[in-house]
N, C-alpha and C positions, 0 to 999 in steps of 0.2 A: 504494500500500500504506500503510495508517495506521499510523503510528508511534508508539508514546508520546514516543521522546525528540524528534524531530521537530514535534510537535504541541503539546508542554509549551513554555511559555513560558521558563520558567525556565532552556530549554538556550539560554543566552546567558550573556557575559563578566560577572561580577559588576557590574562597573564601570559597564557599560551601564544597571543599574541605580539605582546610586549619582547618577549621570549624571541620570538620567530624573528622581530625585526633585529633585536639584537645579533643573532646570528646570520641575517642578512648582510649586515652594516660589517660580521668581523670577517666574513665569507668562510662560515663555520656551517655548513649544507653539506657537511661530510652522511657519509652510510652509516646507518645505525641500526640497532635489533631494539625493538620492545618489546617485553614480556608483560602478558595482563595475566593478573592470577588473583588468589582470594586468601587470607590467611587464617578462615575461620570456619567451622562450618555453622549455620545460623540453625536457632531454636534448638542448642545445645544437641545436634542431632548428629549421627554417626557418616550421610552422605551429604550432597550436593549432587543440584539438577541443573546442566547448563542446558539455557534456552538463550534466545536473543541473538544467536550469531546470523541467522541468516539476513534478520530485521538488521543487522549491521552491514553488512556485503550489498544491502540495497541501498542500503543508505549511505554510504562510501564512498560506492561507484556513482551517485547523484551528487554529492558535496561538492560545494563552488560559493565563490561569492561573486552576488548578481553587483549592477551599475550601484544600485540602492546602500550596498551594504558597504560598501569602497565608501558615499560617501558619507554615511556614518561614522566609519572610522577616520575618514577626513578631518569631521567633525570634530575629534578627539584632542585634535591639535598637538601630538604625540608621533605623529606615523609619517615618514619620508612621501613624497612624492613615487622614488623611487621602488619603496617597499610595497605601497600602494599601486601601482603599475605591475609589479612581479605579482602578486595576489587577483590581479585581474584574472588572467588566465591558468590560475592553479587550480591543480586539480590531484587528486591521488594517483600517482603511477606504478608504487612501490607493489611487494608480495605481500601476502597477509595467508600465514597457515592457522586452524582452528581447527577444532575437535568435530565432530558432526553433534549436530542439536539431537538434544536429549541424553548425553554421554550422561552417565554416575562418573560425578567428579568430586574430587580433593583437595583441600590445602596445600597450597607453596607449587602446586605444577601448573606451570604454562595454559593454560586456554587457550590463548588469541598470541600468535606473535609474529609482527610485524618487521619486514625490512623493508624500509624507506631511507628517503633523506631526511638530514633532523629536523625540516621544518615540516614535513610533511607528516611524519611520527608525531611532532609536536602537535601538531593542530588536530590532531586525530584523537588527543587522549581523552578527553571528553564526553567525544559524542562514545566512545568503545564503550566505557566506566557508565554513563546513564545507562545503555540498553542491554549491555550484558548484565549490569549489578540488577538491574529491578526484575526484569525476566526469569532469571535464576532464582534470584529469593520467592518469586511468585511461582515456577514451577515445583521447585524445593520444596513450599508449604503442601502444593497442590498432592504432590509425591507423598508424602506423610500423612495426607489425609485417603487418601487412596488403599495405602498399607492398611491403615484403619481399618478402611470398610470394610477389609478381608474380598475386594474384587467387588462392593453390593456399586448399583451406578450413582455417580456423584453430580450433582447439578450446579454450574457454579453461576452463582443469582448474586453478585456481586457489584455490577453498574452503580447503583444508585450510592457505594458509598468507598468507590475505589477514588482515587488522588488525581482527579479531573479526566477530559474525554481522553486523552492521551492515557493517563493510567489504566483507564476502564479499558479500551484497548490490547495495549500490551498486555494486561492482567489476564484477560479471557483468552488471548493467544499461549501464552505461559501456561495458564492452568491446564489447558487444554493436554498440553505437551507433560505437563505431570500427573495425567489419568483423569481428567476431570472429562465426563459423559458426551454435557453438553451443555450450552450456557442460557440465560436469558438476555445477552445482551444482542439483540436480533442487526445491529449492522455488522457485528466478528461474525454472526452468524453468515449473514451475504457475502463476505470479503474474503472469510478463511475456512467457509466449508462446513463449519463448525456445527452440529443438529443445537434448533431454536428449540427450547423448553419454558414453559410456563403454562400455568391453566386461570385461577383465579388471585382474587386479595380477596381482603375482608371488606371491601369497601361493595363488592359486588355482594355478596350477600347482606349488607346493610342497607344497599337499594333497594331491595325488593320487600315485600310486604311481608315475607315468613323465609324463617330458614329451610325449608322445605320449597316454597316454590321458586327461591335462587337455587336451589341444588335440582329441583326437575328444568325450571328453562335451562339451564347450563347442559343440563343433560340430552335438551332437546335440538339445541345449537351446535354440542359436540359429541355423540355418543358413543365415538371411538376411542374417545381423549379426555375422560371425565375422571378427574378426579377432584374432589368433593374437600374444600380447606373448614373442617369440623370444630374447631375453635373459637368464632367467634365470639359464641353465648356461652357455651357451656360443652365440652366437650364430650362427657357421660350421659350429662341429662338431657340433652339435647342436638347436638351435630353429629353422632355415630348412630343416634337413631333415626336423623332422618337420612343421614347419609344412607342406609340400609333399605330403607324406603325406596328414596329418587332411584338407588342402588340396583335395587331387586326390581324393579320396574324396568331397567335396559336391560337386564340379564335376561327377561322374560320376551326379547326383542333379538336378544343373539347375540350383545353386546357385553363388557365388564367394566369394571368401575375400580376407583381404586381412590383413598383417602389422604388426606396430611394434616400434620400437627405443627405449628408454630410458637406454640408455648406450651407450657408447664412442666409439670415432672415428667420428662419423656420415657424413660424406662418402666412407670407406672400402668402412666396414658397406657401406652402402646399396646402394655399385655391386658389393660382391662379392653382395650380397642379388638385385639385380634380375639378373645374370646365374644365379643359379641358378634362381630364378621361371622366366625367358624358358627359359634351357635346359629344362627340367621340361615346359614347354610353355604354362605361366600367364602372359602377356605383359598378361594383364588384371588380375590382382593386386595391389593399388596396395599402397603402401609410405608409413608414417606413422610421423612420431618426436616425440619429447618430451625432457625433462632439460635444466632449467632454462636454455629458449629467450632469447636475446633479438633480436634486431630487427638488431642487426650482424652474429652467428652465422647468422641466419635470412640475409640479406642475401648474404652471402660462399659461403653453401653452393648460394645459389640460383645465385650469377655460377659457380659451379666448378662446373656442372651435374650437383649433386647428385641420381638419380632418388628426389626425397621427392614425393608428392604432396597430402600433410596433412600439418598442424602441430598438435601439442598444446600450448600455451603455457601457464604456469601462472603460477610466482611470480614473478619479472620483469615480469608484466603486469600481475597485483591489486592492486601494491605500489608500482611505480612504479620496480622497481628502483633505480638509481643518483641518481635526483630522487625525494627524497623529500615535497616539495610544491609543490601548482601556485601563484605568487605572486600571485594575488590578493588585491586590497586593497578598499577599503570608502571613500567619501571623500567631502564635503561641496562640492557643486558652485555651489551656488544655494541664498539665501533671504531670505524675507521681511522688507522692511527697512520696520519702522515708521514713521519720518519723512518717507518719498520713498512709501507705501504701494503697492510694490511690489518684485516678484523681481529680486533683484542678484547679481550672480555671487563667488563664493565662490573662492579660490584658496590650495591650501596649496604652502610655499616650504621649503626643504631647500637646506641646503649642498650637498648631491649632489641637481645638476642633472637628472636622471632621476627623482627624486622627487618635482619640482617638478608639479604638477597641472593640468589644460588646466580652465579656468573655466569658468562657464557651464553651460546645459542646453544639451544636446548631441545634434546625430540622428551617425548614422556612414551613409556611405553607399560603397558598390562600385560601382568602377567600372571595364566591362568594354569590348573593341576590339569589331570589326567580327567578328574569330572568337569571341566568347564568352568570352576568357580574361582571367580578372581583371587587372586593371592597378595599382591599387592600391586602398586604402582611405581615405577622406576626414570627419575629422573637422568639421560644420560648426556653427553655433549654429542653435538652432530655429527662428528668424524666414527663414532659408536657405534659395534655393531653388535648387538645381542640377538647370541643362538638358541633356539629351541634344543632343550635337552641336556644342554652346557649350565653345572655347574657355576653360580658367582657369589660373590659376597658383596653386600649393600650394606648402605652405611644410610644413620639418621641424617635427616637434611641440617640440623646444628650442630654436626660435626660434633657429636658427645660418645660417648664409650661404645653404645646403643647401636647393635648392626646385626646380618642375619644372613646366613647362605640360604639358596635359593638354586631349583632346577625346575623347570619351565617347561610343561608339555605344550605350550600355545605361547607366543609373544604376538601382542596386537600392539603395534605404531597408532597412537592415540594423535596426535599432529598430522593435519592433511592441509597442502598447498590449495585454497579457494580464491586467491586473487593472484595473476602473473605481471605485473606490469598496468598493476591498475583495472585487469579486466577478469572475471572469470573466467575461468578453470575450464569451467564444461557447463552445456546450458542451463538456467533457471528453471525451477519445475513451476507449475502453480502451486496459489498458497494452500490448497486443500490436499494438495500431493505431498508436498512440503511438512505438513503438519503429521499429517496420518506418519508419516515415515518415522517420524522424529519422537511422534510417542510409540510407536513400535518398538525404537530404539529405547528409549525409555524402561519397556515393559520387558525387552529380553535383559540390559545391564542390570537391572533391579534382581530379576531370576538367577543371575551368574554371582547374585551377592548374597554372603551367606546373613543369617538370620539373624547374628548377634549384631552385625554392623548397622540392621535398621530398626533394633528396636525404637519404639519411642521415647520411651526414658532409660536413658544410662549406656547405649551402645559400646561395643566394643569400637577397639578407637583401629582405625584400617591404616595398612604399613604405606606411606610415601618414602621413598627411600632416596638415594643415589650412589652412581657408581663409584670405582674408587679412585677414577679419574677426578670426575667431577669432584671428590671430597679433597681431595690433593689441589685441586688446581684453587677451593674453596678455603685451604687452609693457608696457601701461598699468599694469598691476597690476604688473610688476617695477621699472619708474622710479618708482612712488608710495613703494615701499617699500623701495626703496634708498637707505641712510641713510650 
């Protein structure tokens, strides 16, 4: 979908410009690497879900600044003539490798990583960080609410209270990619393929004269698609009884029906709900709820065999409830070193050891046993070539006592080249092809991950590792600069 603020150059950090013209003015438009990674995983969970990469590769390959935006910066009273002239006609030409959307990802490895010149890197870190970072943390929640439901379908009805039409957006694109059913935000629906979901509110049964005859007109308007929101008034004494009613009246026509709950004690409701259904005689009448889900509630109500058989999830999921961003950073891994005329690795240093940078250009590769199930992930340098079969030993990525031999009935290269020279790789699918793929991918990486890695509370914590190259070359760079 084309964006304007996606596609304008200008949606980038001020500074990033500031930055650019400076390295205009010293003629510092050397080759550079940047590495986009994440160093955490959100709502203390044991994986991460990258989405958003594709919505970046369109939006990449569109980025420019029109007449408009030159003279804005004009405006600024800060910017050369000159530098302004070279910005006319910029545009991204550099490579850009990235994992395929939907990958189960990790802390401190590579995502997205770029070679360009440094102003073209530069002007790029921005728009990578907005659409990777929210995307991920949105299909990440979506992912854990999925796990939940033990596979029941999820409806993510989140629009009305995601972080403007942009977020509503991206959010129902994301969720989608983290097993979310189908949405009610009906233009993701037109745009990305997505199945449109929704039946009533309560405001519709408050229209009409009785709870009964909004639940038969509704039934007479949609009688393939009726399901009956029993809560208004009373959900015991009154909206499961006439839901059963309007109910048993389609069934008697060849049709079935089916209920939902948006408030109260759900694990309650539910089981006095489905004993009145089965008593009644409807044992086929599925039972769906909503109000303000999240992924532990969903969780708890499943292990206390709650009979729900749909989720509605909304705000909690668009939003990211209790994480409000995914930590993604932007970072200078490699570059061109005029004297030695070639690529040298790049390392940024932090009193807090966690922030410290793994150097280098980087592939990342998984590696799986003899059953198919990931075993860990292996950060190694490019020149690297790891064998199926072959014995190694891995070292933790902060370089601490902490490491682990390893033999590999599968090695998967999780880094794939999507931009050459500014242009894709190989053609653009549509968005509906697009999507289905990438929660596919989703749905088999989650299967290849063993059980302890996704519980919802307390996971085991999954091995990133690196070579003992890369830990060599990682420690060279901390004795040079240790003063």
């Amino acid at each position: 979908m084309d964006n304007y603020f996606s596609s304008n150059a200008l949606f980038t950090d001020f500074y990033e410009l500031t930055m650019a013209q400076g390295y205009w003015k010293e003629d510092m438009n050397q080759e550079v690497v940047f590495d986009m990674f994440f160093r955490r995983n959100p709502f203390n969970g044991g994986f991460s879900v990258l989405a958003g990469n594709e919505t970046l590769l369109d939006a990449i390959t569109q980025f420019h600044f029109n007449e408009d935006d030159i003279e804005f910066l004009r405006s600024q009273k800060i910017f050369e003539e000159g530098f302004l002239n070279y910005l006319k006609d910029w545009k991204f030409t550099g490579d850009l490798y990235t994992m395929d959307e939907g990958t189960v990802i990790f802390p401190q490895e590579p995502l997205v990583r770029i070679h360009a010149n440094l102003i073209e890197a530069q002007i790029l870190e921005g728009l990578v960080l907005n659409i990777v970072n929210f995307q991920s943390l949105i299909a990440t929640k979506t992912a854990r609410v999925y796990l939940a439901s033990k596979g029941a379908p999820i409806m993510e009805f989140g629009l009305r209270r995601a972080q403007g039409p942009d977020g509503a957006m991206s959010a129902t694109r994301a969720a989608f990619i983290g097993g979310a059913t189908g949405t009610s935000n009906t233009l993701a629906s037109k745009l990305y393929g997505i199945p449109a979901m929704g039946t009533m509110a309560h405001s519709w049964i408050m229209s009409h004269s009785s709870e009964l005859e909004a639940f038969r007109e509704y039934a007479k308007i949609y009688p393939t698609n009726a399901v009956f929101l029993i809560d208004t008034y009373d959900t015991l004494k009154s909206g499961i009884k006439n839901a059963i009613i309007a109910g048993g009246e389609l069934v008697k026509k060849g049709y079935n029906f089916g209920v939902r709950l948006d408030s109260g004690d759900i694990s309650y409701l539910t089981r006095e709900v489905r004993k009145e259904l089965d008593k009644a005689g409807f044992p086929q009448a599925k039972i769906s709820v909503s109000n303000e889900l999240t992924e532990e509630i969903i969780s708890a109500l499943v292990a206390n065999g709650a009979p729900i058989n749909s989720w509605g999830v909304g705000t909690h999921m668009v939003t990211g409830g209790n994480e409000s961003s995914f930590t993604g950073v932007y970072k200078l891994s490699a570059r061109h070193d005029k004297e030695t005329d070639r690529m040298v690795a790049a390392m940024k240093f932090s009193d807090n050891p966690a922030k410290t940078t793994n150097p280098g250009i980087k592939n990342v590769y998984r590696l799986y046993d003899e059953n198919g199930m990931a075993q860990a992930d292996i950060l190694a340098l490019a020149n690297e070539k790891l064998e199926e079969g072959k014995e190694y030993r891995f070292y933790h990525p902060m370089v601490d006592y902490r490491q682990f031999t390893c033999k590999a009935s599968k090695i998967e290269a999780l880094l794939k080249l999507r931009l050459k020279g500014g242009k894709r790789t190989s053609p653009r699918l549509d968005d509906k092809e697009e999507l289905i793929l990438a929660r596919e991918n989703m749905t088999k990486q989650l299967a290849s991950l063993d059980e302890s890695y996704k519980r919802i509370l307390n996971p085991h914590i999954y091995k990133v590792s690196i070579t003992e190259e890369l830990k060599d070359l990682k420690l060279d760079f901390i004795k040079k600069n240790i003063h």
